[in-house]
LUMLOZA-416669 format. One record per residue (C-alpha): x, y, z. Coordinates in nm, 4 decimals. Example, Ala and Ser with C-alpha at 12.3 -4.5 7.8 and 13.67 -1.06 7.14 Angstrom:
2
1.2300 / -0.4500 / 0.7800
1.3670 / -0.1060 / 0.7140
END
This chain:
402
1.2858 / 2.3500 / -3.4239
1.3385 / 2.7419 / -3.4118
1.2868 / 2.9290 / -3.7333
1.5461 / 2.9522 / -4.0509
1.7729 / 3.1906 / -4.1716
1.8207 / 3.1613 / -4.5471
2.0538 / 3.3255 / -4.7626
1.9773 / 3.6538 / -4.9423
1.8782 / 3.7670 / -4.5478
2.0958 / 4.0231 / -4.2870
2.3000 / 3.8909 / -4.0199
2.4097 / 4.1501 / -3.7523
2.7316 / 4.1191 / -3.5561
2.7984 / 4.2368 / -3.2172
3.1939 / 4.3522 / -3.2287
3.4091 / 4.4346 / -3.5458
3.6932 / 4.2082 / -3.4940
3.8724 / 3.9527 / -3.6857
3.6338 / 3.6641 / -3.6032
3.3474 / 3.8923 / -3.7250
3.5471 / 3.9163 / -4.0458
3.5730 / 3.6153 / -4.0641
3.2133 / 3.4970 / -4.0137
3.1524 / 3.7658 / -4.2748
3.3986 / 3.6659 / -4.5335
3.2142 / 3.2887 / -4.4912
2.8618 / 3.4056 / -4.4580
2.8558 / 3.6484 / -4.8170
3.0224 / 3.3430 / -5.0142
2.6951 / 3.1644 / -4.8679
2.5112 / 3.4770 / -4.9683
2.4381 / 3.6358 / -4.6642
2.4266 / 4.0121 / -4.5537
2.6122 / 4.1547 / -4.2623
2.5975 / 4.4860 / -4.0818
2.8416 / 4.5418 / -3.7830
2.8483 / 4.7250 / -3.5053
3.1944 / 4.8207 / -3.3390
3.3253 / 5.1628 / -3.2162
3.6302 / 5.1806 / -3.4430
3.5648 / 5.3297 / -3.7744
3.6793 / 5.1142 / -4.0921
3.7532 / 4.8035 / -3.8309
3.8047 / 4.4851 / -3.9763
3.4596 / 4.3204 / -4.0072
3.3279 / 4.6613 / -4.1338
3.5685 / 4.5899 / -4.3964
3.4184 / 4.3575 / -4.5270
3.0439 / 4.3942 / -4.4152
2.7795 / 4.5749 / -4.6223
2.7042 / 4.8913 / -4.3010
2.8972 / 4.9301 / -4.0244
2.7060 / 5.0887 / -3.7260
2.9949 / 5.3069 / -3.4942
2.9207 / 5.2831 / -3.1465
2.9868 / 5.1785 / -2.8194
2.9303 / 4.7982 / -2.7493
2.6902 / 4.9327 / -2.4384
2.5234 / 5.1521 / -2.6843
2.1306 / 5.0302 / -2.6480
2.0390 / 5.3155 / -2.8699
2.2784 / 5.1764 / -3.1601
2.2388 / 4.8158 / -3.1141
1.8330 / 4.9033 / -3.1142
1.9453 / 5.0418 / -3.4562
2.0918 / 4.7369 / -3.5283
1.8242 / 4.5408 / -3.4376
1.6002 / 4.6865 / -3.7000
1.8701 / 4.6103 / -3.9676
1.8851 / 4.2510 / -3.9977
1.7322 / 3.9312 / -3.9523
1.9492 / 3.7604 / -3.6543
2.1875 / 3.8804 / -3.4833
2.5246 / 3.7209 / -3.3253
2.8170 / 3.8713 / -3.1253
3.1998 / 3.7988 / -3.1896
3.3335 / 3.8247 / -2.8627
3.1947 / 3.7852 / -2.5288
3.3056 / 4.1187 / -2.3479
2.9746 / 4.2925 / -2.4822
2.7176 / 4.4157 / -2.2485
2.4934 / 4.1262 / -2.1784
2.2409 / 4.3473 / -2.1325
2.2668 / 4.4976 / -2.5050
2.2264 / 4.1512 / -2.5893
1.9542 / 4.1148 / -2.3573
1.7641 / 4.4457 / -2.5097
1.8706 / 4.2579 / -2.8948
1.7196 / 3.9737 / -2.7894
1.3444 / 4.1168 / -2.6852
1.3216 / 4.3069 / -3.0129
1.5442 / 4.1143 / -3.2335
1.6082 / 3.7273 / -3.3403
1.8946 / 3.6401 / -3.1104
1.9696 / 3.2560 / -3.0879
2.2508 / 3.2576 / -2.8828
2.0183 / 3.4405 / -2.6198
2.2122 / 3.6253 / -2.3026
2.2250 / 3.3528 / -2.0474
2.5366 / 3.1783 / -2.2258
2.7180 / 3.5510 / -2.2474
2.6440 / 3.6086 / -1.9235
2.8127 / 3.3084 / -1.8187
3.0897 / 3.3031 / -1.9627
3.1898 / 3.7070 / -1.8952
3.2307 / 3.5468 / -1.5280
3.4945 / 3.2608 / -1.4259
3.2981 / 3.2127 / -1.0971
2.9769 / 3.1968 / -1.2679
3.0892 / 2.9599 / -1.5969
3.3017 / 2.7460 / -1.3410
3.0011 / 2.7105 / -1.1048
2.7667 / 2.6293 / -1.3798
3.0218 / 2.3559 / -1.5518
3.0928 / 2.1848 / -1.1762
2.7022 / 2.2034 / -1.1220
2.6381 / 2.0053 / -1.4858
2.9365 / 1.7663 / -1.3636
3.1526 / 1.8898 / -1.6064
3.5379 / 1.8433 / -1.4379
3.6882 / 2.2100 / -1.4025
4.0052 / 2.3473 / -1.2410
4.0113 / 2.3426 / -0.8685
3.8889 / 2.7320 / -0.7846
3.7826 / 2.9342 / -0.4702
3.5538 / 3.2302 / -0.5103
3.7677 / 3.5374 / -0.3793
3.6544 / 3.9062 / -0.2653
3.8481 / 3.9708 / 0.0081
4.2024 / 3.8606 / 0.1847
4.0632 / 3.6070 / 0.4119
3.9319 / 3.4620 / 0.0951
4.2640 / 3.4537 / -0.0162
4.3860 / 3.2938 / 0.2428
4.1578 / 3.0583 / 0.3331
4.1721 / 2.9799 / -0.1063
4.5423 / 2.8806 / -0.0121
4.4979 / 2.6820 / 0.2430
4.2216 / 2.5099 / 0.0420
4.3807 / 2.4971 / -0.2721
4.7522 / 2.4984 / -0.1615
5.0339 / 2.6702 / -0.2989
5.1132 / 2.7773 / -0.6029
4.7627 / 2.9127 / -0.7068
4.6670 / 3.1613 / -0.9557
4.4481 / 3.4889 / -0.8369
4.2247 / 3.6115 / -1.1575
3.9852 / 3.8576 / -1.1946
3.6663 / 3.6962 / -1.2513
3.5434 / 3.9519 / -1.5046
3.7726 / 4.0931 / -1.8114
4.1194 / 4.0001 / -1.8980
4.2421 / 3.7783 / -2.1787
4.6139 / 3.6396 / -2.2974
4.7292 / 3.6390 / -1.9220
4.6269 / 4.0042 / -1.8235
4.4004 / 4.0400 / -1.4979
4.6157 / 3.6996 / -1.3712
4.8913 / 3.6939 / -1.0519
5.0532 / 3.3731 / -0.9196
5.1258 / 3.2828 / -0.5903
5.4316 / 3.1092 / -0.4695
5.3900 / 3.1608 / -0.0870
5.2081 / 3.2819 / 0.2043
5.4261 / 3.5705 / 0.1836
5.2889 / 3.7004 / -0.1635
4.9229 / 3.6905 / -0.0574
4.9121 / 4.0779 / 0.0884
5.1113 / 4.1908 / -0.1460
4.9173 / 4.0346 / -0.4711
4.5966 / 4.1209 / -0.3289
4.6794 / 4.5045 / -0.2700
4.8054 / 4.4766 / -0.5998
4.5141 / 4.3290 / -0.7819
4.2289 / 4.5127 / -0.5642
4.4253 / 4.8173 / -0.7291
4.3684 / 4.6830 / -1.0728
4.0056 / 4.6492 / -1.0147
3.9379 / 4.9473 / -0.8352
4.1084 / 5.1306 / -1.1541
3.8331 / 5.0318 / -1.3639
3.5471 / 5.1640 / -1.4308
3.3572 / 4.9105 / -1.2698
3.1035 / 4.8669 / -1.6006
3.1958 / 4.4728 / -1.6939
3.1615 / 4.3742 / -1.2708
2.7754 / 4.5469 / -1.3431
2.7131 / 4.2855 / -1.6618
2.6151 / 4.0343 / -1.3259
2.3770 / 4.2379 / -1.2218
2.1181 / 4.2751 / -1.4107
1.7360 / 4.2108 / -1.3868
1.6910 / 4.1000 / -1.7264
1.3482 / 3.8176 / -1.6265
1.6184 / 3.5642 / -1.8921
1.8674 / 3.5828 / -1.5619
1.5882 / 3.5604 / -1.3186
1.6723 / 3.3141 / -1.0469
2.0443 / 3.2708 / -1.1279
2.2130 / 3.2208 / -0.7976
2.4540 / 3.4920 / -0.7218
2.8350 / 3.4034 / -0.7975
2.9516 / 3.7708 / -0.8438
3.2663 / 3.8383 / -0.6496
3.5660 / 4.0179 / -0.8352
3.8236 / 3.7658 / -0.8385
3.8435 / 3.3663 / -0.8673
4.1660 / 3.1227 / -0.7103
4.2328 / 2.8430 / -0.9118
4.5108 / 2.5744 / -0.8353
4.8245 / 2.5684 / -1.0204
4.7848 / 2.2245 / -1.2870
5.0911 / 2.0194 / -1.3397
5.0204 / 2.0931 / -1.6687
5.1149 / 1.8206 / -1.9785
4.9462 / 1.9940 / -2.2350
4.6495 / 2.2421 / -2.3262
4.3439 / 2.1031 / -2.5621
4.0475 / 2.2928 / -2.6790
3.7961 / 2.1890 / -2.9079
3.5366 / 2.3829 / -3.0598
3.1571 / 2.3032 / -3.1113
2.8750 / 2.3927 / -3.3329
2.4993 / 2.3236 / -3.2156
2.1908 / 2.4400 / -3.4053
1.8177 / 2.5269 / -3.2712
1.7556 / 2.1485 / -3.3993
1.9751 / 2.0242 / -3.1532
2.2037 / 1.9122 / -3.3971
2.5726 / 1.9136 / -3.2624
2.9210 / 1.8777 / -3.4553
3.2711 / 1.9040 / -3.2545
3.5312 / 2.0092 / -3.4763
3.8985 / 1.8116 / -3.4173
4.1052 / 1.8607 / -3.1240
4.3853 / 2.1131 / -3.1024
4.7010 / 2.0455 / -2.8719
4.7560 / 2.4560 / -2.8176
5.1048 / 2.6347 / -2.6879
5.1358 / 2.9657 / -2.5904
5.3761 / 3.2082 / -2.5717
5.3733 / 3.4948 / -2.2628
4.9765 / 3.3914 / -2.1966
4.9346 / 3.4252 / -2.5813
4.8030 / 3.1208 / -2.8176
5.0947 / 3.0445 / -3.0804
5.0402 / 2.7116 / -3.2479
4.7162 / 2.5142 / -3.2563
4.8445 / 2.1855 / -3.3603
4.5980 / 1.9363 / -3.5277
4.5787 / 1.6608 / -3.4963
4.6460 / 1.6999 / -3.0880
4.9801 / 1.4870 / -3.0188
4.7861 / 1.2661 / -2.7171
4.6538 / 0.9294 / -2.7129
4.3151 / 0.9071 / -2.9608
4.1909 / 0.7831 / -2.5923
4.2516 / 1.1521 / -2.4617
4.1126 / 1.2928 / -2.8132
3.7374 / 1.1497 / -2.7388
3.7734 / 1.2326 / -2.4059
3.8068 / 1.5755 / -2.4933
3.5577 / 1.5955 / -2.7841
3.2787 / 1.3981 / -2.5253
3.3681 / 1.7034 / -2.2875
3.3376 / 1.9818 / -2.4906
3.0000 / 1.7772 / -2.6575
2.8754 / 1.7648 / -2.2658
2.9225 / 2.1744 / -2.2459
2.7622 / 2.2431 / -2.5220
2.4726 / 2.0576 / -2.4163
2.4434 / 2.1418 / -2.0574
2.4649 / 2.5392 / -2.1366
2.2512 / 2.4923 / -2.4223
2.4525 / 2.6214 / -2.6794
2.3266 / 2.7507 / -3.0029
2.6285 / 2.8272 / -3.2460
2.9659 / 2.7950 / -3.1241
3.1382 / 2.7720 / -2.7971
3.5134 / 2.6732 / -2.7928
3.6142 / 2.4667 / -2.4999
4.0071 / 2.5014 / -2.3300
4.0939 / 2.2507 / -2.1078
4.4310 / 2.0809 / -1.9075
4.5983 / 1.7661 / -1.9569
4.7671 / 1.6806 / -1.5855
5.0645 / 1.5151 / -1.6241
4.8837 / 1.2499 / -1.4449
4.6258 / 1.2380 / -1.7670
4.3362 / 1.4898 / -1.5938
4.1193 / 1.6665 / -1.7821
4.0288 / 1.9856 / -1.6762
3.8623 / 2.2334 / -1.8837
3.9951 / 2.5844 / -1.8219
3.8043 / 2.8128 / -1.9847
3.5094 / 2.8535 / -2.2538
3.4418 / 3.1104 / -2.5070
3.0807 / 3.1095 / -2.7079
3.1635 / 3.2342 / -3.0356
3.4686 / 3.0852 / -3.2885
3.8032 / 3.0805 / -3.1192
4.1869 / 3.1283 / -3.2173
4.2321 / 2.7589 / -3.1692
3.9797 / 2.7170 / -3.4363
4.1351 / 2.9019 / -3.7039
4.3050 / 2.5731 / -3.9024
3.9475 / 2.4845 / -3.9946
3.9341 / 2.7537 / -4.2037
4.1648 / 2.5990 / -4.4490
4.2207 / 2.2154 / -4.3321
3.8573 / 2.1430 / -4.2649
3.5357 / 2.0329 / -4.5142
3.3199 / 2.3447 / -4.2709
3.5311 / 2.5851 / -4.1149
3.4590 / 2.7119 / -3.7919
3.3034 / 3.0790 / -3.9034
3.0946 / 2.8831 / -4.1904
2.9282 / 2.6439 / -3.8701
2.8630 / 2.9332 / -3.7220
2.6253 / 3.1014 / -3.9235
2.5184 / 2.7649 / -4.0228
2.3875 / 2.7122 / -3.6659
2.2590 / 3.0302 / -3.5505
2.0737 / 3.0233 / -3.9212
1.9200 / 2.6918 / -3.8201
2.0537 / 2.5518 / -4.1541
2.2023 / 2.1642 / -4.1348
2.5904 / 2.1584 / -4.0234
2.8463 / 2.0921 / -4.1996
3.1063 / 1.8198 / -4.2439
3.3883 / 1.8888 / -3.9983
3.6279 / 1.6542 / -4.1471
3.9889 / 1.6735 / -4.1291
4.1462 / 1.6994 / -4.4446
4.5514 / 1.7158 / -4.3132
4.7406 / 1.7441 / -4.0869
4.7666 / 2.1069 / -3.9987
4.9309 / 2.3696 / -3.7596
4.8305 / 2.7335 / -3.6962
5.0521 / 3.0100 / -3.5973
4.9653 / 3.3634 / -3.4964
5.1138 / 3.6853 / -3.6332
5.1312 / 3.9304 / -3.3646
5.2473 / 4.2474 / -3.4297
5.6397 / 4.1763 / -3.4090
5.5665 / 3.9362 / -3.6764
5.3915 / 4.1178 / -3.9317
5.6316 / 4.3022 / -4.1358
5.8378 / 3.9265 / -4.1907
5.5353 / 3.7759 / -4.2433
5.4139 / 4.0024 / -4.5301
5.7683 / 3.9904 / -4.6769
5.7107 / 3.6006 / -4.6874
5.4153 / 3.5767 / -4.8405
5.6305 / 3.6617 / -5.1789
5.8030 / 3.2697 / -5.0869
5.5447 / 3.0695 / -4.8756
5.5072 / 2.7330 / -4.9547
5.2039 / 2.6073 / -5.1662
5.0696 / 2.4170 / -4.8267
5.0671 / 2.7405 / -4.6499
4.8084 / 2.9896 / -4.6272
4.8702 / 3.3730 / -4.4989
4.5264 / 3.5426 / -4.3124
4.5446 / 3.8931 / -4.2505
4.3063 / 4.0973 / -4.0482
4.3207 / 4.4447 / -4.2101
4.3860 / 4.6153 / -3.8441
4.4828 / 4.9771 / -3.9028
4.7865 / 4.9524 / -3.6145
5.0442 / 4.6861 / -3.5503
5.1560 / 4.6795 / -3.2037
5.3689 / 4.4155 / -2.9838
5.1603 / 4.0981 / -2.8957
4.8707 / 4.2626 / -3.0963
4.6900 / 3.9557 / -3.3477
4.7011 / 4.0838 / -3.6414
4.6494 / 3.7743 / -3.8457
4.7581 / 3.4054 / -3.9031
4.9598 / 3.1206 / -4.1134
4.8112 / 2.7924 / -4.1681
5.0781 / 2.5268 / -4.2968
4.9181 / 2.1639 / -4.4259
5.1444 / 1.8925 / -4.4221
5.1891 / 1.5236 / -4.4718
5.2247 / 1.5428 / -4.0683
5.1888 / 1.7675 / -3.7720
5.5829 / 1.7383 / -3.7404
5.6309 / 1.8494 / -4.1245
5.4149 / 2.1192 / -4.1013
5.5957 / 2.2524 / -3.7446
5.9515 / 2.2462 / -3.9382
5.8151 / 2.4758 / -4.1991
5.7115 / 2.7072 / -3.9991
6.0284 / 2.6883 / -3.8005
6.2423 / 2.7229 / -4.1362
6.0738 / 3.0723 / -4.2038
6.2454 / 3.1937 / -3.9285
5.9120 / 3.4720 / -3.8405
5.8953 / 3.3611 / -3.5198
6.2304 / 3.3120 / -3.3704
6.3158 / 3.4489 / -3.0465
END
């Protein structure tokens, strides 16, 4: 049954970010404490946390520190050390464990681990050298997209391939990017935590996935508790813009057929890695009505943001609901909504609008100390009588024009 978390006690989080914020902002209306640990002074979970801990996310010394500070302890983002969380979770009360972080910080490893549960994935090919490249072509055919397997997020660490002509080139290219680094996030895989123990080895630098004939993107995120209890949240149709998320669109425009589909899907993950709080699951519609799912990420998730204000439970509230081990929430749908992000480019015209937004929309900022281009630095969520309505309001404020 695992033990419980009540109110009054001190939840730790792993990263300072906006989705810590978030979880914080939800957890202290519950009544909760939070302490944070993040290497940017002032960042914006420590804004609104009770301590904020500065140090580096490999830090064991600090997140020991942190360890003695509260009662559980989550992380906000994946791209910690695994083995912090591995250190947290031998001293500490750490639900979400390391296994599940450690999976997902790899594509080979989380794609392995989904195709060996019988979960349908995107067509990949492990890749660490050029005949792996090549022999992922002729495997996968052409076009195919080269990605590092550790790292990178809105389209960064990512090449395609058009031809046999681009594989030397691409590869130079992308063995350059890796070789630049400092190598710490490829040593996450190889630790000898006794959690890992017996993992088969998947750790090669870069994964080759074939290019979908894509119809549309989905992702749906899911809470599940010690208990076993499990909610799925509704589905989000998602578009991006230059490898970035821009609308989350709910409910998904596809058949309700598609929309079970995906929530049985995303219900399967969370099962088969034994999930305990969230994990957000991205998958492809095929123009020929595949699913695929892309990509997960174990913690809340951009697409997940409308539940803040269109849901009974938002997405940050079921998450300290189920690492707490308290019941979950209702995760109805209360409209029709669409979400928008406000990168940096957008702020300024954002803040100006918040003097003549709508009464259906709702402004989130992040309290980030620097605006920069493509940078999130907060969202717009716009409830409507439909998806459609809520799209031409958001179109009529003119923010995000090209």
């Amino acid at each position: 049954m695992g033990r419980v978390i009540l109110p009054g006690s001190t939840i730790g989080i792993l990263g300072g970010g906006q989705l810590g914020r978030m979880i914080a902002l939800e957890g202290r209306r519950m009544g909760y404490r939070f302490v944070t640990l993040d290497p940017t002074p002032d960042c914006p979970c420590a804004q609104v946390s009770d301590r904020q801990i500065v140090a580096a996310y490999d830090d064991v010394a600090a997140a020991e520190e942190l360890a003695r500070s509260c009662d559980v302890i989550t992380y906000e983002f994946e791209n910690v050390s695994h083995e912090v969380a591995a250190t947290l979770a031998q001293q500490a009360y750490v639900p979400q464990g390391s296994r599940l972080l450690w999976t997902t910080q790899h594509r080979v490893r989380e794609k392995s681990t989904l195709a060996a549960a019988g979960v349908d994935v995107t067509p990949f090919h492990p890749v660490e050298s050029l005949a792996d490249l090549e022999a992922a072509a002729a495997t996968l055919g052409l076009p195919l997209v080269l990605k590092t397997s550790t790292g990178g997020y809105d389209g960064k660490g990512q090449w395609r391939i058009d031809s046999r002509d681009d594989l030397t080139r691409v590869w130079r290219e992308a063995s350059g990017v890796v070789q630049a680094t400092s190598g710490a996030e490829l040593e996450f895989a190889q630790s000898s935590s006794s959690e890992l123990a017996g993992q088969p080895e998947w750790d090669v630098p870069f994964i080759a996935e074939a290019w979908v004939n894509l119809e549309c993107e989905l992702s749906a995120v899911v809470a599940r508790s010690p208990q076993g209890e499990v909610r799925v949240f509704p589905v989000a149709e998602n578009e991006h813009k230059n490898h970035i998320l821009h609308l989350s669109i709910v409910p998904a425009r596809v058949s309700e057929e598609l929309r079970v589909k995906a929530e049985s899907v995303a219900l399967r993950v969370a099962e088969a890695l034994d999930v305990i709080g969230l994990v957000a699951v991205e998958m492809f519609v095929t123009k020929d009505g595949q699913l695929y799912v892309n990509e997960l990420a174990p913690r809340p998730h951009n697409s997940g943001h409308y539940t803040y204000d269109a849901c009974a439970t938002s997405q940050f509230e079921q998450h300290v609901r189920a690492i707490c081990n308290l019941p979950l929430g209702d995760v109805t749908l209360w409209s029709p909504v669409v979400m928008v992000n406000v990168l940096g480019q957008h702020l300024e015209a954002a803040v100006e609008a918040a003097g003549y937004l709508p009464p259906n929309a709702k402004l989130h900022l992040y309290g980030k100390a620097k605006a920069a281009v493509n940078r999130k630095m907060g969202h717009l969520t716009v409830l409507g009588s439909s998806v459609d309505a809520a799209l031409q309001q958001i179109e009529a404020l003119g923010i995000w024009s090209e």
